[in-house]
C-alpha positions as CSV (number, residue, x, y, z in Angstrom):
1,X,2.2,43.1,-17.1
2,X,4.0,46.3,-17.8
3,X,3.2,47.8,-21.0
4,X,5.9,50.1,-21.4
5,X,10.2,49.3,-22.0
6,X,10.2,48.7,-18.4
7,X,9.7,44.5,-18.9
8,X,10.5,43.1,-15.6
9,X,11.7,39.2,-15.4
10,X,8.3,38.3,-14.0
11,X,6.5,40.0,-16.9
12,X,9.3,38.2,-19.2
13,X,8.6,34.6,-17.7
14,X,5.2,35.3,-17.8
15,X,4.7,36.2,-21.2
16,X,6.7,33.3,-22.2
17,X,4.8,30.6,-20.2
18,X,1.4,32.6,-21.8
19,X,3.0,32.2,-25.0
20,X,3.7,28.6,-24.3
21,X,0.3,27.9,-23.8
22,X,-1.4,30.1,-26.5
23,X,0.8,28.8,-29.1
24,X,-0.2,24.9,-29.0
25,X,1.6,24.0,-32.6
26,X,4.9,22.0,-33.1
27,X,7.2,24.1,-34.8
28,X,7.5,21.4,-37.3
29,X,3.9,21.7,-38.0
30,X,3.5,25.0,-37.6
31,X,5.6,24.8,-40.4
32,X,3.8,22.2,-42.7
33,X,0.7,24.1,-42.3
34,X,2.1,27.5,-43.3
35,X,3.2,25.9,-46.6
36,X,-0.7,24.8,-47.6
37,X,-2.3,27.2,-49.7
38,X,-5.3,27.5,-47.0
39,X,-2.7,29.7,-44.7
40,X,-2.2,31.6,-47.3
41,X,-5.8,32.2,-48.2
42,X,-6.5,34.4,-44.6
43,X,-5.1,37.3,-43.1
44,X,-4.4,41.1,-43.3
45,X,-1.6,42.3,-45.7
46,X,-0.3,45.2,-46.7
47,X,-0.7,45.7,-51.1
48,X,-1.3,41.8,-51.6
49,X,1.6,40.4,-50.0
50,X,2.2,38.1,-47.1
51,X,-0.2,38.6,-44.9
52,X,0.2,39.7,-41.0
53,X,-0.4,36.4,-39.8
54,X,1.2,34.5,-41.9
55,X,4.2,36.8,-41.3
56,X,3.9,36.4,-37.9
57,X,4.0,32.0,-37.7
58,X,7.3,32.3,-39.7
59,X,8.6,33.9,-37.0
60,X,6.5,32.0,-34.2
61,X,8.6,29.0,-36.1
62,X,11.7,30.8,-35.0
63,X,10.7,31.9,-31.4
64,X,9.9,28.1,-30.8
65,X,13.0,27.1,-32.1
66,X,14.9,29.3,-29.9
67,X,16.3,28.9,-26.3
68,X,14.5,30.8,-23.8
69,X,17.8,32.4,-22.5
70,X,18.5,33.6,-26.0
71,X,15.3,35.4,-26.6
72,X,15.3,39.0,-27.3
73,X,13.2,41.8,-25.9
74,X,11.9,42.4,-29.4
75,X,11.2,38.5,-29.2
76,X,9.3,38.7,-26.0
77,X,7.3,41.9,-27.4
78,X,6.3,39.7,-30.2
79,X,5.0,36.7,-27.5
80,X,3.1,39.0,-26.1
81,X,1.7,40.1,-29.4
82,X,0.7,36.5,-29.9
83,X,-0.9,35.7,-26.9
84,X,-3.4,39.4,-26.8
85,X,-4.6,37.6,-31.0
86,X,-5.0,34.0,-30.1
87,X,-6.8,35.3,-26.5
88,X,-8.6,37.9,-28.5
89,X,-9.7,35.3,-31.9
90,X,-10.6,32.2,-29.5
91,X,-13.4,34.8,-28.0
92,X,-14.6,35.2,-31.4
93,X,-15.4,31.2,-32.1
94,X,-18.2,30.8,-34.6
95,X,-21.0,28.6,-34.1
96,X,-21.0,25.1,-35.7
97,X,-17.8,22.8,-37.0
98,X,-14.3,25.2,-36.9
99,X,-12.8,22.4,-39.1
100,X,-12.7,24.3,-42.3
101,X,-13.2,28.2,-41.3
102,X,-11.2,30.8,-42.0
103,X,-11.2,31.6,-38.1
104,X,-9.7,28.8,-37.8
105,X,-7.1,28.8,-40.4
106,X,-5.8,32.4,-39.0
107,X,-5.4,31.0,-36.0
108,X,-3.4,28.0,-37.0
109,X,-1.2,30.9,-38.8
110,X,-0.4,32.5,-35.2
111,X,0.6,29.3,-33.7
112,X,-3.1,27.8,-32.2
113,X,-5.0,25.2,-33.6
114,X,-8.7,25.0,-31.5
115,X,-8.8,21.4,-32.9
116,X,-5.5,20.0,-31.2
């Protein structure tokens, strides 16, 4: 894939099927999950706020919501933004039971739950 502005339709359709596979969550409970204080209690943020990844499933929400003809390049940057973390976290599995981990719960907040 091109990393520049030059996105060609293959590296569009790519990055959307990748997408489609990285992100393994139901919008609706994608959703549900981003509302329990657990997906709140992980991530990044900037002076206490939301955090990065919590930011981010909000608007994973919207991106599985939306029609594929009707997403953006901004949208498509953001894809592939998900895909690189959830490719990237996965490598990182801890040892032992994942049920109850923080790695676990900031992946669940980009879209992936390693349980489903």
């Amino acid at each position: 894939m091109s990393g520049g502005g030059g996105k060609t339709d293959t590296d569009r359709a790519d990055t959307v099927k990748e997408f489609g596979e990285a992100v393994n969550m139901t919008p609706g409970a994608l959703k549900k999950w981003l509302d329990t204080d657990d997906s709140k209690s992980v991530g990044q943020s900037d002076g206490g706020g939301e955090s990065v990844g919590h930011a981010s499933g909000r608007r994973i929400v919207r991106l599985l919501e939306k029609k594929k003809a009707d997403l953006t390049d901004a949208d498509v940057t953001h894809m592939r933004k998900v895909v690189g973390y959830v490719h990237r976290h996965l490598e990182q599995r801890p040892s032992g039971d994942v049920t109850d981990t923080p790695w676990r719960y900031s992946l669940m907040n980009w879209g992936h739950d390693p349980k489903a």
